[in-house]
C-alpha positions as CSV (number, residue, x, y, z in Angstrom):
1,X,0.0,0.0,0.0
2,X,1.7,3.6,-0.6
3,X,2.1,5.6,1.8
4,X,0.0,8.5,2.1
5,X,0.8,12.3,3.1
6,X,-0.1,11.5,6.4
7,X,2.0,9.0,6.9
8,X,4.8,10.8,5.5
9,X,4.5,13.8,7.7
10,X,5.1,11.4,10.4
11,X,8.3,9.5,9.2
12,X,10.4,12.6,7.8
13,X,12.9,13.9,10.1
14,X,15.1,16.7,7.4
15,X,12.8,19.2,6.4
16,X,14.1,21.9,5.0
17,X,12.3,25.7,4.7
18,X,13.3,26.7,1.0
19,X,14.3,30.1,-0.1
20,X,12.5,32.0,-2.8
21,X,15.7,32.4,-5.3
22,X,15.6,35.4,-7.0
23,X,17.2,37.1,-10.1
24,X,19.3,40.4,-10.6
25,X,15.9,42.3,-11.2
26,X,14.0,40.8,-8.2
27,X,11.5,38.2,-10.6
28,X,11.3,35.1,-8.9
29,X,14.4,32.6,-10.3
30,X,12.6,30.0,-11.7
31,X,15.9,28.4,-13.9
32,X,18.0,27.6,-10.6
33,X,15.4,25.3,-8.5
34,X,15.7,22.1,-10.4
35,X,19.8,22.6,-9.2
36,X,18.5,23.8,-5.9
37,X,16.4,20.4,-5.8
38,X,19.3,18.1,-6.2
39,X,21.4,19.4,-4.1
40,X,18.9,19.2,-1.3
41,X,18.2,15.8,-2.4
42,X,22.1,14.9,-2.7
43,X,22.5,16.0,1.4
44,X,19.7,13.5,2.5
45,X,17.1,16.3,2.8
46,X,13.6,14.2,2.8
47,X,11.0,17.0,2.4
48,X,10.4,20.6,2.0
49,X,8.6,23.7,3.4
50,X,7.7,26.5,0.4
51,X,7.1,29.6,1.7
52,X,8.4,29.9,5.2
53,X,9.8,32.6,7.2
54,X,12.9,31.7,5.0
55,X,11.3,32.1,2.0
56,X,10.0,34.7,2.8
57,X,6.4,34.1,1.7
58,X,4.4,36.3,4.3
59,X,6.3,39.4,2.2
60,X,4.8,38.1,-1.6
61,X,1.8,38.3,-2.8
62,X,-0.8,35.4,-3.1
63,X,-0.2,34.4,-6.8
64,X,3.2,34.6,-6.4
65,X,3.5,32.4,-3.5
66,X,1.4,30.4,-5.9
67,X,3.9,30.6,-8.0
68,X,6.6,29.5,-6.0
69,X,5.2,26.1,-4.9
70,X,4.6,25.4,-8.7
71,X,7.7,25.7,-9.8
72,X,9.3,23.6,-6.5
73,X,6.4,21.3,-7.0
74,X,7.8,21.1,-10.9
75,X,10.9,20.4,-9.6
76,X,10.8,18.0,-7.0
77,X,8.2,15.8,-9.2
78,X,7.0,13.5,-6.0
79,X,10.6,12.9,-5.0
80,X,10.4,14.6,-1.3
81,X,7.5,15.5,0.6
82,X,5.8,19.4,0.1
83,X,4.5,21.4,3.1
84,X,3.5,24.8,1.6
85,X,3.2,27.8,4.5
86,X,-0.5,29.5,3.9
87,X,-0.6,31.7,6.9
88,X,1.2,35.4,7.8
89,X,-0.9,37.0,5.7
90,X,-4.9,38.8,6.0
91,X,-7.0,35.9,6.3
92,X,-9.1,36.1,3.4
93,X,-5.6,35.8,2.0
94,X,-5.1,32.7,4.2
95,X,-8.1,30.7,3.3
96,X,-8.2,31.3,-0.8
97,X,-4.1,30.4,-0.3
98,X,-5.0,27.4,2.2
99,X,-7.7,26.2,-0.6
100,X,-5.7,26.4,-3.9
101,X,-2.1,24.8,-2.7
102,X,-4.1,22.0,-0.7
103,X,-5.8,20.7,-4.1
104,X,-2.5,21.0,-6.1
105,X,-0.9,17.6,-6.9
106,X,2.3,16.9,-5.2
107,X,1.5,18.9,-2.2
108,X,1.5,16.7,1.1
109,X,0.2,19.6,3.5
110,X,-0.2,22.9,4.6
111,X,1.2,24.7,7.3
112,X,-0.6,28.0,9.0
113,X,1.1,30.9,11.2
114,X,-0.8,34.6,13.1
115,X,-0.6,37.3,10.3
116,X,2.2,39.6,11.5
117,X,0.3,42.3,13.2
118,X,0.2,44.2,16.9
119,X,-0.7,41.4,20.2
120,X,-4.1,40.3,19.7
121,X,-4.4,40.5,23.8
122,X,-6.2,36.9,24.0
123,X,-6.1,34.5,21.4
124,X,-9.7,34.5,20.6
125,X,-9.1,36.1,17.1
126,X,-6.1,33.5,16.7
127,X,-8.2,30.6,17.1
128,X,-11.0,31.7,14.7
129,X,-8.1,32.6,12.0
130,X,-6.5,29.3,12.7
131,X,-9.9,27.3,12.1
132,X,-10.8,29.0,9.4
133,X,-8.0,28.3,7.5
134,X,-7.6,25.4,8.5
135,X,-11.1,24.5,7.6
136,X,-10.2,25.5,4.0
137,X,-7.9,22.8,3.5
138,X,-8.7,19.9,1.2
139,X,-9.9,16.7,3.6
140,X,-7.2,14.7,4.5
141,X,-4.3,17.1,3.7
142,X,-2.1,17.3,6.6
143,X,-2.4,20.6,8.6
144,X,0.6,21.9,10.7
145,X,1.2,24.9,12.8
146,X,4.1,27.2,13.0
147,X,4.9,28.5,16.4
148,X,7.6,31.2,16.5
149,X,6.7,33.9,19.3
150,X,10.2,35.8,18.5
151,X,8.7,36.9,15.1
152,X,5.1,37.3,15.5
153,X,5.7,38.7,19.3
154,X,2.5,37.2,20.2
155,X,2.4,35.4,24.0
156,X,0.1,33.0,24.3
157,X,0.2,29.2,25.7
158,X,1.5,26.8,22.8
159,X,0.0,23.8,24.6
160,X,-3.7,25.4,24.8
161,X,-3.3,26.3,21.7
162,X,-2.7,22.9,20.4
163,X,-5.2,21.6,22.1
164,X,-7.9,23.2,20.8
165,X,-6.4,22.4,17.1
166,X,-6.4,18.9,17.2
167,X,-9.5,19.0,18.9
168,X,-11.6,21.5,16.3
169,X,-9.9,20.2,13.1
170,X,-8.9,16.6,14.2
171,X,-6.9,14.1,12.9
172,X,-6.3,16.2,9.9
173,X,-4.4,18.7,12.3
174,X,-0.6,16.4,12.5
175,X,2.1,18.6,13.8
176,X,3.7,21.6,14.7
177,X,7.1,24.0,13.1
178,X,8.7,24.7,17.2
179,X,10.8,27.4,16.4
180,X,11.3,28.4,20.7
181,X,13.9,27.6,23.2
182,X,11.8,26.2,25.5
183,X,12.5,22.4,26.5
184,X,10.1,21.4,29.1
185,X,7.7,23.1,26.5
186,X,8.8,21.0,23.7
187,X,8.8,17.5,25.6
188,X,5.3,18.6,26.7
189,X,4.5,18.9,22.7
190,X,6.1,15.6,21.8
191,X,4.4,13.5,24.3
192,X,0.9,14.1,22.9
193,X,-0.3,11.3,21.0
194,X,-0.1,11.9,17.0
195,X,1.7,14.8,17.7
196,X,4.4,15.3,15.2
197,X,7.0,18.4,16.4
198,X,9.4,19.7,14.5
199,X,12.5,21.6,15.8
200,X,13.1,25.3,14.4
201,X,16.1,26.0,15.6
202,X,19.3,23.8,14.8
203,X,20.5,25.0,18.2
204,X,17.9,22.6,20.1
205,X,18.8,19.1,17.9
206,X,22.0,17.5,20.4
207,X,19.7,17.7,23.5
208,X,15.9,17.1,22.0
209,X,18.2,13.8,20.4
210,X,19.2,13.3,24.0
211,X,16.1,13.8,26.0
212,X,14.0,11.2,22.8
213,X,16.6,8.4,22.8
214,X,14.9,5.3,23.3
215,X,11.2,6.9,23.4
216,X,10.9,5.8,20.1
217,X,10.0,9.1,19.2
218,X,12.7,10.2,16.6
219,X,14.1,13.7,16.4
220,X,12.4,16.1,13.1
221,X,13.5,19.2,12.4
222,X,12.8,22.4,9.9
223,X,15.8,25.1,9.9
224,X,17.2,26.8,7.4
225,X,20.2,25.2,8.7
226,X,19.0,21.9,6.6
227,X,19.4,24.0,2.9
228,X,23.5,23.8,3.5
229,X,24.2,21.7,6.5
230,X,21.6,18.7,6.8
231,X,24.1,16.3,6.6
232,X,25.9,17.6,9.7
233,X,23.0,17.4,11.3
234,X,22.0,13.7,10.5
235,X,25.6,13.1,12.2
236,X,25.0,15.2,15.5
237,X,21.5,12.4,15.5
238,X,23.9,8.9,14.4
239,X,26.2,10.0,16.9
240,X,23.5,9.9,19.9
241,X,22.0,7.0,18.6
242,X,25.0,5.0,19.1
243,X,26.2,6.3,22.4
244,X,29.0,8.6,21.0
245,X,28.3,11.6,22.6
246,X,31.6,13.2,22.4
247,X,31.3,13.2,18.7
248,X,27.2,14.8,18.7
249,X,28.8,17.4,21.0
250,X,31.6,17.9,18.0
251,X,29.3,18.3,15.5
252,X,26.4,20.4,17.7
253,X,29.2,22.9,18.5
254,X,30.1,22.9,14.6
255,X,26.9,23.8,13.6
256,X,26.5,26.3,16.1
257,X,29.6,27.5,15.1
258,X,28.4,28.0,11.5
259,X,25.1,29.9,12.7
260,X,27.2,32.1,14.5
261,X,29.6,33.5,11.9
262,X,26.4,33.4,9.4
263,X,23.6,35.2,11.1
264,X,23.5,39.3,11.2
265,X,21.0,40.6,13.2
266,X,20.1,43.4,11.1
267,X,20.0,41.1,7.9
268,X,18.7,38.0,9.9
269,X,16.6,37.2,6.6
270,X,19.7,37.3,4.3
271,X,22.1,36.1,6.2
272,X,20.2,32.8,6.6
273,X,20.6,32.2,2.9
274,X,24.2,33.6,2.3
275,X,25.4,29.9,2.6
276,X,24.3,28.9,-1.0
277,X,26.1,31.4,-2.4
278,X,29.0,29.7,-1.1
279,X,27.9,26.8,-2.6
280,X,27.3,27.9,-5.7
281,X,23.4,28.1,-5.6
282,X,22.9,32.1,-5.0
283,X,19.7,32.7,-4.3
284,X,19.8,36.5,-5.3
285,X,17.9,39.3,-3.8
286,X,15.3,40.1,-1.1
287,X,11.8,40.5,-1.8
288,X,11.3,43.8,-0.6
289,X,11.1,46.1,2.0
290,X,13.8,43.3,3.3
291,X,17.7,44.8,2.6
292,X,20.1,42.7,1.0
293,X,23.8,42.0,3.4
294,X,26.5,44.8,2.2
295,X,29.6,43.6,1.0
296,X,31.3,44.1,4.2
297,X,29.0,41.5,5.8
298,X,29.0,39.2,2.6
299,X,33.3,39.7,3.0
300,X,33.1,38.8,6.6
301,X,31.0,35.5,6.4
302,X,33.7,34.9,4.0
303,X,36.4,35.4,5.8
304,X,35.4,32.9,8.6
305,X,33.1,30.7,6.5
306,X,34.0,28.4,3.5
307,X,32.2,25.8,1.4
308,X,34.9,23.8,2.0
309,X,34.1,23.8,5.5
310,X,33.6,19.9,7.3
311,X,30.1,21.1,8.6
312,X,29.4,21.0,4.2
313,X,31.7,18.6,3.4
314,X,30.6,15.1,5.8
């Protein structure tokens, strides 16, 4: 029997968020993804997310996040699994995106996020949002949820929140995008049953690998970190699994490491891409207002980073 969406949500563990390459005049670069493809394919990356905080969809308009997923969907041609981002945007937005990308073929779910806007004060308005979209979906396409309080700066309680999803939208609601430091929060998360969580930030794989050994619930993450440096994260996992610790700490503090001589705070957006340009797979612009890392910065990633690196190379 094949496997269905569902069931592939729940077995991939390398996600990664793709970036929305573009060309020297801003149109969206249609000509690199097929390359882009492979070489995601090539590090062991088993899925991806179109339209993400790192591609930054909530900045493009409906039809060309539209257009986006068609031309990875193009691309990846059933080969990996497809979660496109619907959410960050108005929600009539939401629910005409939420309806169109769920009755593509070749897309194996859809993911929703707030809208980026002031504190709602309670998260009645969240929830209605949320189910709305949600309700837009195709039956039987996999629903996810991003959580990321840093960029939506929205408080609210993750748990209660998921809670009332899986209860309102049922089993069609399968996971969640945890991109938050919290770890008593996230073991909460990945003990409820049918509950698929996926990590955000790289910087929480070596311990949420740790704290799941032998739970026989496996570690699944989406971070940019994945587009260049998926394979040093499958080794920081290997390691753990066979009682090497030493060498998961090796390989953690690599890709922390990386992170840290990447990431400018005031280019977060670009900086999080500037990787594939090292590996020959630039991904061009920003979609605007967003501003592009000046040469300076580009020189100084240089200087400490190189695709010749280990944390590429495994």
């Amino acid at each position: 029997m094949a496997l269905t969406s569902a069931d592939l949500v729940q077995l991939v563990q390398f996600i990664a968020p793709v970036f929305t390459p573009r060309d020297g005049s801003g149109e969206i670069n249609f000509d690199i993804i097929p390359d882009y493809f492979e070489h995601l394919l090539e590090t062991g990356v088993q899925g991806i997310l179109v339209g993400g905080t790192a591609g930054q969809g909530f900045l493009q308009s409906v039809q060309d996040r539209i257009k986006v997923v068609r031309g990875f969907i193009s691309a990846v041609r059933g080969r990996l699994l497809v979660i496109v981002h619907t959410g960050g945007c108005p929600l009539t937005d939401c629910v005409h995106l939420t309806r169109v990308v769920s009755e593509m073929k070749g897309v194996d779910g859809v993911m929703l996020s707030p809208p980026l806007c002031a504190p709602y004060g309670d998260t009645t308005g969240l929830k209605h949002y949320l189910l709305t979209a949600g309700r837009a979906a195709v039956p039987g396409v996999p629903i996810l949820y991003y959580h990321f309080p840093t960029l939506t700066h929205l408080e609210y309680d993750i748990l209660d929140l998921t809670h009332f999803l899986i209860r309102e939208l049922g089993e069609q609601f399968l996971g969640i995008k945890y991109t938050a430091t919290d770890e008593n929060e996230f073991e909460e998360l990945v003990a409820i049953k049918g509950l698929k969580v996926f990590i955000g930030f790289p910087s929480m794989v070596l311990n949420a690998a740790q704290k799941l050994k032998g739970t026989g619930t496996s570690v699944a993450m989406i971070t940019a970190t994945n587009n260049y440096a998926n394979r040093a994260l499958k080794k920081i996992l290997d390691f753990v699994e066979s009682d090497k610790d030493a060498e998961a700490m090796d390989w953690q503090k690599k890709v922390d490491d990386l992170m840290g001589n990447v990431v400018q705070k005031d280019a977060f957006m670009m900086s999080l891409q500037f990787p594939m340009e090292l590996l020959d797979l630039p991904m061009g612009p920003p979609t605007l207002p967003l501003s592009d890392l000046t040469a300076d910065a580009k020189r100084a990633i240089r200087n400490k980073v190189s695709a010749k690196d280990t944390v590429f190379e495994v």
